[in-house]
N, C-alpha and C positions, 0 to 999 in steps of 0.2 A: 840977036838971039831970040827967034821966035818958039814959043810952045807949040806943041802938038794941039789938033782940033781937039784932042777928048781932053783934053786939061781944062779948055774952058766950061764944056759941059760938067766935069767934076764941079770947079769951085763953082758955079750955076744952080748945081747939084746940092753943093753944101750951105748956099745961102736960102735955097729954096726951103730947105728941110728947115734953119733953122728960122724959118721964117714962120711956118706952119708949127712947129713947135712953141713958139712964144703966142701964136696965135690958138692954138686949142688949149694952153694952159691958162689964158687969160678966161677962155668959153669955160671948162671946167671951173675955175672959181666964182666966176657969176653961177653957177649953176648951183654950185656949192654951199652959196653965202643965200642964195634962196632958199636952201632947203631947211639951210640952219633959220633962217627966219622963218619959216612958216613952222619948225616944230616947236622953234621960242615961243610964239602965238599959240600953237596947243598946250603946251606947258603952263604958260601964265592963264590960257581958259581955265584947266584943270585946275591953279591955284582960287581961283574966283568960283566955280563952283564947290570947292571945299570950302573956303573962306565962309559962302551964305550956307552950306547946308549946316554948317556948325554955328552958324548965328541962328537958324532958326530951332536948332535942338536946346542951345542955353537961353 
C-alpha cells in the first residue's frame, strides 16, 4: 500500500512549517530578552541618576 506523491509533499510540508516555527519563535525571543535588557539598563541609569541628583540636593 503505497501513498499518493502529494502526501509526501504534505507531511514535508508539515515538518517544514513546523520547523520554521520553532525556529522564528526561538529568533523572536532572543530579540525579546534584548530588548528587555537594554531597557532594564535605561531604567537602572534613571535609578542612579536620581539616586546622585538627590545626594547632591541633601
Amino acid at each position: 500500500m503505497t501513498l499518493p506523491i502529494w502526501m509526501y509533499f504534505v507531511v514535508a510540508g508539515i515538518f517544514a512549517s513546523a520547523f520554521m516555527t520553532v525556529k522564528s519563535a526561538k529568533e523572536e525571543k532572543k530579540i525579546e530578552d534584548e530588548w528587555i535588557e537594554k531597557e532594564g539598563e535605561v531604567y537602572i541609569s534613571r535609578m542612579h541618576e536620581e539616586k546622585e541628583r538627590r545626594r547632591q540636593f541633601s
